[in-house]
N, CA, C and O atoms as CSV, one atom per row, in Angstrom:
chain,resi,resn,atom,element,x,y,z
A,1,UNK,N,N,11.561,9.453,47.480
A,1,UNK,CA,C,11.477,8.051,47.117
A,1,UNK,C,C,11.973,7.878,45.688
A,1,UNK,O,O,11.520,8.437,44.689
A,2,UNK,N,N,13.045,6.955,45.763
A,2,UNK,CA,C,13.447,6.708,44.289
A,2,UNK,C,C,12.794,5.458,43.622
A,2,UNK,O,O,12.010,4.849,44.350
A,3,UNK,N,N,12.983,4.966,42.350
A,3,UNK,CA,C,12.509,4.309,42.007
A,3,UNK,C,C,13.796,3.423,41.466
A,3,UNK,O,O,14.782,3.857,40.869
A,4,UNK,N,N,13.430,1.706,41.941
A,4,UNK,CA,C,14.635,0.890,40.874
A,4,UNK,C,C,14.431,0.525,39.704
A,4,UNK,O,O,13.500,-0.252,39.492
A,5,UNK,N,N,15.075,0.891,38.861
A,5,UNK,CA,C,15.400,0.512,37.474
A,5,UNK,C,C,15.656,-0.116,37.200
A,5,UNK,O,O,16.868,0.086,37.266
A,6,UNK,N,N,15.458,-1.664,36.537
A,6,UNK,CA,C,16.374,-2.486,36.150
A,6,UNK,C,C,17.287,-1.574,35.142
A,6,UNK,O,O,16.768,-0.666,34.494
A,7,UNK,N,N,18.571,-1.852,35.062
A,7,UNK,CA,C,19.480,-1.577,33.895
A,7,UNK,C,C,19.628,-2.582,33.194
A,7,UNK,O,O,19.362,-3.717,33.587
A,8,UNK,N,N,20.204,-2.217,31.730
A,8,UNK,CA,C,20.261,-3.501,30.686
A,8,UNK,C,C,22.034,-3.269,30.755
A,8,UNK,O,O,22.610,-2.218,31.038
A,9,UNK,N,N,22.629,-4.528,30.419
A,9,UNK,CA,C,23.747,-4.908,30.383
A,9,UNK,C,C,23.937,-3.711,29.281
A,9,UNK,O,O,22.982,-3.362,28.587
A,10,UNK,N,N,25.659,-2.899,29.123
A,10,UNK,CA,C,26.324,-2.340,28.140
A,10,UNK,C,C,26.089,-3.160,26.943
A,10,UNK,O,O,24.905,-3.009,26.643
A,11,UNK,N,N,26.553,-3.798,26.286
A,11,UNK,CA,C,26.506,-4.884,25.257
A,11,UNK,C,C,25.022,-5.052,24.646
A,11,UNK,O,O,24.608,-4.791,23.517
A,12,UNK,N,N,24.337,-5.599,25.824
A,12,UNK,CA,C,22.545,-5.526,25.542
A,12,UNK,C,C,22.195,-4.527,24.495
A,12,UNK,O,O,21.914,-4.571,23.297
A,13,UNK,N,N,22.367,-3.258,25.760
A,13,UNK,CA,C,21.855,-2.320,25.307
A,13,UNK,C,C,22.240,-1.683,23.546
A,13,UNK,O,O,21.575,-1.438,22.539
A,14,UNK,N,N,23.736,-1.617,23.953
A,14,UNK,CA,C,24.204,-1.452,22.675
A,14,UNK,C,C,23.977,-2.101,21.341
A,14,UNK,O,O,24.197,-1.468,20.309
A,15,UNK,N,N,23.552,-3.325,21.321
A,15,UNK,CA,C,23.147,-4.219,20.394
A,15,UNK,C,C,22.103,-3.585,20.124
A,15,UNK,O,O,21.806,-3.259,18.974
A,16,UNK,N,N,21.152,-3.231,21.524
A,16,UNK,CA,C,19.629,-2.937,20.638
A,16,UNK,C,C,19.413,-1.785,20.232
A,16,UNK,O,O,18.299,-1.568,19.756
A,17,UNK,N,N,20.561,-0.515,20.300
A,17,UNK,CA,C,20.481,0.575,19.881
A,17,UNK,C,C,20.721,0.387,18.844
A,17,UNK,O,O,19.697,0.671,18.223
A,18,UNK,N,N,21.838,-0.096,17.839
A,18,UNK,CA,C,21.967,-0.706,16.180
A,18,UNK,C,C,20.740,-0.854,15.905
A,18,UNK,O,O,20.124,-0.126,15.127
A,19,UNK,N,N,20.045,-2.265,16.807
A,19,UNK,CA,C,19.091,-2.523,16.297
A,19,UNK,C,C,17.632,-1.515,15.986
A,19,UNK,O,O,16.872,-1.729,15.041
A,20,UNK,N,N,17.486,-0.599,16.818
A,20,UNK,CA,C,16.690,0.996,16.700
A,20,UNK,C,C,17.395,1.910,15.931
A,20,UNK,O,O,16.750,2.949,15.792
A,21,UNK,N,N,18.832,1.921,15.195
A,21,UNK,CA,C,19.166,2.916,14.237
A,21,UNK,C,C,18.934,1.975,12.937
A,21,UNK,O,O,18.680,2.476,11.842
A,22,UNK,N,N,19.028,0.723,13.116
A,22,UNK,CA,C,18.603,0.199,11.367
A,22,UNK,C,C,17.316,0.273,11.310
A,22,UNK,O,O,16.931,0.559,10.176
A,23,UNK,N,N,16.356,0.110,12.194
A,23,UNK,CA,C,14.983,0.292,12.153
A,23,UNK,C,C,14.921,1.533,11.451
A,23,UNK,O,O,14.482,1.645,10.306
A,24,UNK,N,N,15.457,2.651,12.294
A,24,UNK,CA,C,14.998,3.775,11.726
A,24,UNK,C,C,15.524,4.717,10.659
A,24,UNK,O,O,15.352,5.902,10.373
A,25,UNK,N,N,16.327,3.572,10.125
A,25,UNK,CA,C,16.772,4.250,8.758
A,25,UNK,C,C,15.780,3.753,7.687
A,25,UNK,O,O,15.397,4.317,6.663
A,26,UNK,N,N,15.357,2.135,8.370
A,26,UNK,CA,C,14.731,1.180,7.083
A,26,UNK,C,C,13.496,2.509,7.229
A,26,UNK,O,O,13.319,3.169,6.205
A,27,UNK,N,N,12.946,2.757,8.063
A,27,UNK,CA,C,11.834,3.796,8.426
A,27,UNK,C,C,11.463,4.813,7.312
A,27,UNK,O,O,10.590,4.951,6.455
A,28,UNK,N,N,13.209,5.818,8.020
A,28,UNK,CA,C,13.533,7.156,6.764
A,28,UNK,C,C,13.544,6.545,5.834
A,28,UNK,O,O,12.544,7.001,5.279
A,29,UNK,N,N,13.999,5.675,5.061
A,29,UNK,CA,C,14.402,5.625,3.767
A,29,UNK,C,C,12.717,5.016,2.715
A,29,UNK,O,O,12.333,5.578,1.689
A,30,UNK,N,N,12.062,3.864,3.334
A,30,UNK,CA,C,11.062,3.482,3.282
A,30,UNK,C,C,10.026,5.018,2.640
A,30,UNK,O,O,9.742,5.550,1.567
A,31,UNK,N,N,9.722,5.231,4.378
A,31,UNK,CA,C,9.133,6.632,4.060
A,31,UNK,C,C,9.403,7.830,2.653
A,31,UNK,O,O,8.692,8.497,1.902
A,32,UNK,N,N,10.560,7.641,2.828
A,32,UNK,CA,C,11.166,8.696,1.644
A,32,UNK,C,C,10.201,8.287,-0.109
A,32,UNK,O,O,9.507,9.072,-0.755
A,33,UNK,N,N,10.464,7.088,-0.377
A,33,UNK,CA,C,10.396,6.143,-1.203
A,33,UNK,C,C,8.888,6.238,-1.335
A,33,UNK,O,O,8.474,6.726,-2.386
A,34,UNK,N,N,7.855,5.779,-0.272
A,34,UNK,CA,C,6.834,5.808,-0.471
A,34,UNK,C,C,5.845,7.338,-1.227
A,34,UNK,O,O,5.239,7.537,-2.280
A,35,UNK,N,N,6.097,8.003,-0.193
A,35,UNK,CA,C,6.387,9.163,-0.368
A,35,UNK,C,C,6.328,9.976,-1.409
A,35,UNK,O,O,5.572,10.932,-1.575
A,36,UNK,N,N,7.458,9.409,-2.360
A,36,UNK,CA,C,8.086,10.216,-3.218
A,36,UNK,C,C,7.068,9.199,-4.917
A,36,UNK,O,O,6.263,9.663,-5.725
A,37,UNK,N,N,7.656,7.772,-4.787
A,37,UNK,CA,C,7.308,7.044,-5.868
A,37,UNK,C,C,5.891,6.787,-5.831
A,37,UNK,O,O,5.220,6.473,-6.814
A,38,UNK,N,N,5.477,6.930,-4.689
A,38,UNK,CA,C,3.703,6.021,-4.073
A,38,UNK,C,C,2.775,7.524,-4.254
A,38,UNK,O,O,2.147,7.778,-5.282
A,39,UNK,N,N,2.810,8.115,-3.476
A,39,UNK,CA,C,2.422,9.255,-3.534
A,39,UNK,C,C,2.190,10.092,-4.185
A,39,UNK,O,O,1.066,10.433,-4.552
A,40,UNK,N,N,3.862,10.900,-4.624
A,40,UNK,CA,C,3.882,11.654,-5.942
A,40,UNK,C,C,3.931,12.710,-4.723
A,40,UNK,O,O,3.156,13.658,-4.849
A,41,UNK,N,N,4.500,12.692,-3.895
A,41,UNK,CA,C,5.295,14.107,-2.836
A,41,UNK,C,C,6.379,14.403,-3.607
A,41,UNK,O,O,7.053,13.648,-4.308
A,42,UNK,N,N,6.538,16.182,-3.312
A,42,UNK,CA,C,7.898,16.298,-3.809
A,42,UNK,C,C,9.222,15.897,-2.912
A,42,UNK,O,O,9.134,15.533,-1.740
A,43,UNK,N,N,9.838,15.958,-3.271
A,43,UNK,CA,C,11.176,14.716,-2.381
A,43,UNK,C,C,11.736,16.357,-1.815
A,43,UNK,O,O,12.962,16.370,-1.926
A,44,UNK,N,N,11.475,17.034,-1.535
A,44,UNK,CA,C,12.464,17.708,-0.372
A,44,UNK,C,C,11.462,17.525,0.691
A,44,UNK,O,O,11.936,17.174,1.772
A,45,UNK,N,N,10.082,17.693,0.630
A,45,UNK,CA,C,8.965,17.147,1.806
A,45,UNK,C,C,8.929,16.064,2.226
A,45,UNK,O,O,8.604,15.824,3.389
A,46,UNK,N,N,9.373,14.847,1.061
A,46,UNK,CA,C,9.416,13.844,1.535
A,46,UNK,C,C,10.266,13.352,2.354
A,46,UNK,O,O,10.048,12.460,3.173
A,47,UNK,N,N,11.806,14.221,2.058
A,47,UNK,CA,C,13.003,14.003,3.138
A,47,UNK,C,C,12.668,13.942,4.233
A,47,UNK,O,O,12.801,13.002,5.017
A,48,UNK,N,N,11.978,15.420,4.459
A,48,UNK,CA,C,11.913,16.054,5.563
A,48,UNK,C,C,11.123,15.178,6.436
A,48,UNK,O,O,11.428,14.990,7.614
A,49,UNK,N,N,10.132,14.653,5.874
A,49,UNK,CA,C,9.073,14.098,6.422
A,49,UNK,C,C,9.217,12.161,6.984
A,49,UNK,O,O,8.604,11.410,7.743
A,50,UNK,N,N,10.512,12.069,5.968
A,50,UNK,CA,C,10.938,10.775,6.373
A,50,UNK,C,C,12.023,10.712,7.511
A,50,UNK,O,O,12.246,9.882,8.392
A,51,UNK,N,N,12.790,12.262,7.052
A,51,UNK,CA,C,14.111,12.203,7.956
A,51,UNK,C,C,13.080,12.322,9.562
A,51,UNK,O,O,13.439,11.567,10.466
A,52,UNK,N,N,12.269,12.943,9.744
A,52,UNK,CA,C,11.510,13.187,10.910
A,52,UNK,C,C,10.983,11.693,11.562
A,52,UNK,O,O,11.801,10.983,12.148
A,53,UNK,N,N,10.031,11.411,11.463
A,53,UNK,CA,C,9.483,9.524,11.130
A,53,UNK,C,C,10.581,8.171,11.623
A,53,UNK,O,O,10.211,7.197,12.279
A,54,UNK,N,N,11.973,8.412,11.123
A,54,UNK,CA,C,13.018,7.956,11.337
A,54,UNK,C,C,13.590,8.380,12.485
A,54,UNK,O,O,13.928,7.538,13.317
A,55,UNK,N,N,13.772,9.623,12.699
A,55,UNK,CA,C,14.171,10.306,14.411
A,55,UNK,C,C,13.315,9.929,15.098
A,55,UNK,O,O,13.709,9.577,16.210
A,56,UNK,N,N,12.093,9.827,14.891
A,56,UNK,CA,C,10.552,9.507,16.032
A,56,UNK,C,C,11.111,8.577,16.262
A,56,UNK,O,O,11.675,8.491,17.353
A,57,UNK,N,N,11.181,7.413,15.240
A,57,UNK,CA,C,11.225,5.825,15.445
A,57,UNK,C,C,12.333,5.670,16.098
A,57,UNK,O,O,12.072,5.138,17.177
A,58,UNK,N,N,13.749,5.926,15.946
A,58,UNK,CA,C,15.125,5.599,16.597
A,58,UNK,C,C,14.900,6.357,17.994
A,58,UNK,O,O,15.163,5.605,18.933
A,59,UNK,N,N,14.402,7.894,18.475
A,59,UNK,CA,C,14.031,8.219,19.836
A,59,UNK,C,C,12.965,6.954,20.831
A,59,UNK,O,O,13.125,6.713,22.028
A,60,UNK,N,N,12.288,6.542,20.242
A,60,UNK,CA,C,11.108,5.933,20.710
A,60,UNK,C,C,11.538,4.507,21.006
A,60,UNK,O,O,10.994,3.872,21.909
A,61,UNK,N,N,12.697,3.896,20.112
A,61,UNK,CA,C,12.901,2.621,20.747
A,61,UNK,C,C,13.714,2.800,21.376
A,61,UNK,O,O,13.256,2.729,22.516
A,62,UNK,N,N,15.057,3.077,21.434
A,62,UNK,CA,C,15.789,3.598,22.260
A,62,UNK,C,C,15.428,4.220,24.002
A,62,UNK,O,O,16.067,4.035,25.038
A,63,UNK,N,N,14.451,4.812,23.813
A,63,UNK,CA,C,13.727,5.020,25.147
A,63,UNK,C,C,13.121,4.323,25.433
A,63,UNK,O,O,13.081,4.422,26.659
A,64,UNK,N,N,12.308,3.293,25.026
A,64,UNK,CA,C,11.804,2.631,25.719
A,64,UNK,C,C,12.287,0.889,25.726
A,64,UNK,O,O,12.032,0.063,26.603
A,65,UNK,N,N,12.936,0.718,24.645
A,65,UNK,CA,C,13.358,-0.621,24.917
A,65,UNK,C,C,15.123,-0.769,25.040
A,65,UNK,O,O,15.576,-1.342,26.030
A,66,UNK,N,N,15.890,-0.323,24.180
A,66,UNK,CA,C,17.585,0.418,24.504
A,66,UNK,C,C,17.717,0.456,25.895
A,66,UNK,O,O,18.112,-0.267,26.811
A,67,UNK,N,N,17.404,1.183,25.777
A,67,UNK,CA,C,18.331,1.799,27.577
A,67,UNK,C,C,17.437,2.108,28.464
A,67,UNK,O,O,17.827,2.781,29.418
A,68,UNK,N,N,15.554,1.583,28.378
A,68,UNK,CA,C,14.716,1.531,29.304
A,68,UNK,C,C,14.580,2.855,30.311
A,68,UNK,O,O,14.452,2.728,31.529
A,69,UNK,N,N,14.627,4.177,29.613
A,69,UNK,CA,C,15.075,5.268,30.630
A,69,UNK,C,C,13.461,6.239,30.197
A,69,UNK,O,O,13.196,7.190,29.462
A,70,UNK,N,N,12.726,5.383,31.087
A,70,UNK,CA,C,11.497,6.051,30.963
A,70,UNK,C,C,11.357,7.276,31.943
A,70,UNK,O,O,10.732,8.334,31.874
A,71,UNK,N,N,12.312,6.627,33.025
A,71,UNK,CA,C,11.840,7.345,34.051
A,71,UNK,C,C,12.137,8.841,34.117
A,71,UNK,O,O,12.001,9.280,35.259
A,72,UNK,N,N,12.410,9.510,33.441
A,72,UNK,CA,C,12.828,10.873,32.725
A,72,UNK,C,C,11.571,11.768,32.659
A,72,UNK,O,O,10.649,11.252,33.291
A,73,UNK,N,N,11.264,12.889,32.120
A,73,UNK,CA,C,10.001,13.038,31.523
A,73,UNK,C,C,10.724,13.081,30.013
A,73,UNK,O,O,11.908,13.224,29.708
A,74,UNK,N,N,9.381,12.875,29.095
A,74,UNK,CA,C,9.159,12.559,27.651
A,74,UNK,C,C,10.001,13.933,26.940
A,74,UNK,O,O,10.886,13.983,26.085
A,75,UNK,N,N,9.233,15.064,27.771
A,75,UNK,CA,C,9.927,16.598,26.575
A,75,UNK,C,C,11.206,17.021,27.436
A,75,UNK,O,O,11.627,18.103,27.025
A,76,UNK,N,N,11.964,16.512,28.506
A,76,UNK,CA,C,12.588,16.869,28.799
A,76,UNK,C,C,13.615,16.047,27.618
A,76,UNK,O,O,14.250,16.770,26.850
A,77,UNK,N,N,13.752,14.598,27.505
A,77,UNK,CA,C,14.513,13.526,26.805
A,77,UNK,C,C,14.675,14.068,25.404
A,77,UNK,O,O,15.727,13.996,24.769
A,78,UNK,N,N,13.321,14.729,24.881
A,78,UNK,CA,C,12.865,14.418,23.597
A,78,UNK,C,C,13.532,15.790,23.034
A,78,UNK,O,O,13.947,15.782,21.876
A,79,UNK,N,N,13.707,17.586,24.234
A,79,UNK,CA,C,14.331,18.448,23.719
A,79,UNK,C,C,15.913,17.726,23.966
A,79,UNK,O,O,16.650,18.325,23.184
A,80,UNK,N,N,16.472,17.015,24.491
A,80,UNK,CA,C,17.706,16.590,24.549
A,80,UNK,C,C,18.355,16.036,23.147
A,80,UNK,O,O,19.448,16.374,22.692
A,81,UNK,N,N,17.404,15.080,22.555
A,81,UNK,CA,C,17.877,14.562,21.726
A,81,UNK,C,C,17.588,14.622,20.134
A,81,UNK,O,O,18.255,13.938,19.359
């Protein structure tokens, strides 16, 4: 038994993937910043820790609102990308 998917239009989708990579830069970069100036982390942890935060956030919308491709499993998607 398969399951139907709605699909999102090319264009749609593509729009809202921009829209999940500016998210998740405002994310990384945010993070970095906080981090670094708020905190008082040292900034190679803070990279790391923002560059990470920013991948979560751009994986996470992208899967679930982008291209709606839940139907996957989570660690199969998540070692993919």
């Amino acid at each position: 038994m398969t399951l139907s998917v709605p699909r999102v239009s090319l264009w749609k989708s593509f729009s809202r993937a921009q829209v999940a990579s500016v998210s998740a830069t405002i994310v990384d970069f945010g993070a970095l910043v906080l981090l670094v100036e708020g905190v008082g982390f040292w900034y190679v942890y803070a990279t790391a820790l923002g560059a990470f935060l920013g991948a979560w956030t751009n994986f996470t919308l992208n899967r679930n609102w982008s291209f709606q491709a839940q139907s996957q499993g989570l660690n199969a998607q998540a070692l993919k990308y």
